[in-house]
Steps between C-alpha positions, in 0.01 A plus 500: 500500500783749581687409187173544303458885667867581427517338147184742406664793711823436300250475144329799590811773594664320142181608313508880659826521477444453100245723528238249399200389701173300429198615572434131597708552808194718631205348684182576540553632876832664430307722164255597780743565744681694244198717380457614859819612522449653172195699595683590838772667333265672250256621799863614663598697219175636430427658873850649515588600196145551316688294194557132414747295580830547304611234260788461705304403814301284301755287328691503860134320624497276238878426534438428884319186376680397182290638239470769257143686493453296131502178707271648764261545223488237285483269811196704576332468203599140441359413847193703538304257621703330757557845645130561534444203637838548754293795634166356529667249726696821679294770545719665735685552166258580316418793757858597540507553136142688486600727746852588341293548161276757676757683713727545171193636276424716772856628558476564115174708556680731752 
């Protein structure tokens, strides 16, 4: 089991370091996890700065899990279903992500 984690450790900081990951690597839980973050950072930069967040601080998100926002997105709309589903079993998600929605458009409004 240890070897397994490390081999796929090992496979995964080989295909950063070449600058190439697969969407595949993403899960269902870790796209949602990764759109709340997204939405947090966009509801940051929108009550501070009254702007969106910079591409920089984007790709740095995206980066944090070993993605570019092009994997993000295709994942997305590859797995539509499974990610409505994910949240109709989770609706502490699903209300995480409702409430960042509304507190961004909001922010915008101001």
């Amino acid at each position: 089991m240890k070897r397994t984690i490390l081999a796929r450790g090992a496979l995964m900081a080989l295909l950063i370091a070449n600058g190439t990951v697969f969407a595949a690597e993403l899960s269902i839980e870790r796209y949602v996890e990764l759109s709340i973050a997204r939405l947090e950072l966009a509801k940051a930069s929108w009550t501070t700065t009254q702007q969106p967040p910079t591409a920089e601080a984007m790709a740095a998100l995206f980066a944090s899990y070993g993605l570019e926002e092009t994997d993000y997105l295709a994942y997305g709309g590859a797995n539509r279903e499974a990610v409505e589903a994910y949240l109709a079993g989770h609706p502490d998600a699903r209300q995480r992500i409702d409430a960042l929605s509304a507190d961004i458009d909001q922010a915008i409004k101001e």
